[in-house]
N, C-alpha and C positions, 0 to 999 in steps of 0.2 A: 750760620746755618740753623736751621729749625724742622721739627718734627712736628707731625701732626699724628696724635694718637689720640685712639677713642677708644668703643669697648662701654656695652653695659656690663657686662659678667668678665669679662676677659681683655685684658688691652690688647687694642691692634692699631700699629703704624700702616699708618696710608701713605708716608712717603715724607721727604724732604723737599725743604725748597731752602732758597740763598735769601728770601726775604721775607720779614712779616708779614708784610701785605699779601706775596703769596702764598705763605702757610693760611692766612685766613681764606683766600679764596677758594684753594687746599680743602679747608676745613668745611665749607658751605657746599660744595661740590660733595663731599658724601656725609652727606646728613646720613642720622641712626634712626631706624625708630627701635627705640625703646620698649617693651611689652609692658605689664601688669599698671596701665596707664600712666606710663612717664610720658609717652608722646615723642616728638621729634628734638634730636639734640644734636649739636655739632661737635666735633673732636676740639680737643683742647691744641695749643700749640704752646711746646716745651722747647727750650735752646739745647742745643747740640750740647754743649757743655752738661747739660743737669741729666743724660740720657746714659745707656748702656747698653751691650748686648747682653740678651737677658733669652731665655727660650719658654714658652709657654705654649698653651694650645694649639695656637698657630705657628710655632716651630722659633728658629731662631730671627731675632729681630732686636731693632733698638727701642727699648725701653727708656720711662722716667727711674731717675734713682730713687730710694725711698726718701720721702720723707720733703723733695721737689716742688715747688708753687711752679703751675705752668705760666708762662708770659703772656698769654690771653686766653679769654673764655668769653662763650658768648651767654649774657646774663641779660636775661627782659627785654630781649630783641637789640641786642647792641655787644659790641666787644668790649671787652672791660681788661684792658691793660692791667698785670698785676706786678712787673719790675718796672 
């Protein structure tokens, strides 16, 4: 299983899926923009395992643990596997 969390100031889960592939398309489905010119960015995708319930902002939800590399990001218009 995999999370898809984003968040310029504050993480927020948009949701799980049962595949990477999903989580990426998860993840392209809610682009952020970003303010003070960062521009458009997509949520990162974290494995169930590396996550928690955590409560922030936007209330209770599952969070990255501290300290976490998430399993993809989208870097220079591509995804970049990082386990």
């Amino acid at each position: 299983m995999y999370y898809v969390i984003g968040g310029q100031y504050e993480a927020y889960n948009y949701g799980e899926t049962n595949t990477l592939v999903g989580a990426k398309r998860m993840a392209t489905r809610n682009e952020e923009y970003w303010d003070n010119w960062q521009g458009w960015h997509k949520p990162a995708v974290y494995e169930a395992d590396d996550c928690e319930k955590k409560v922030n902002f936007y209330g209770e939800q599952m969070l990255p643990k501290v300290g976490v590399v998430p399993v993809s990001v989208w870097v220079d218009g591509k995804w970049e596997d990082r386990k």
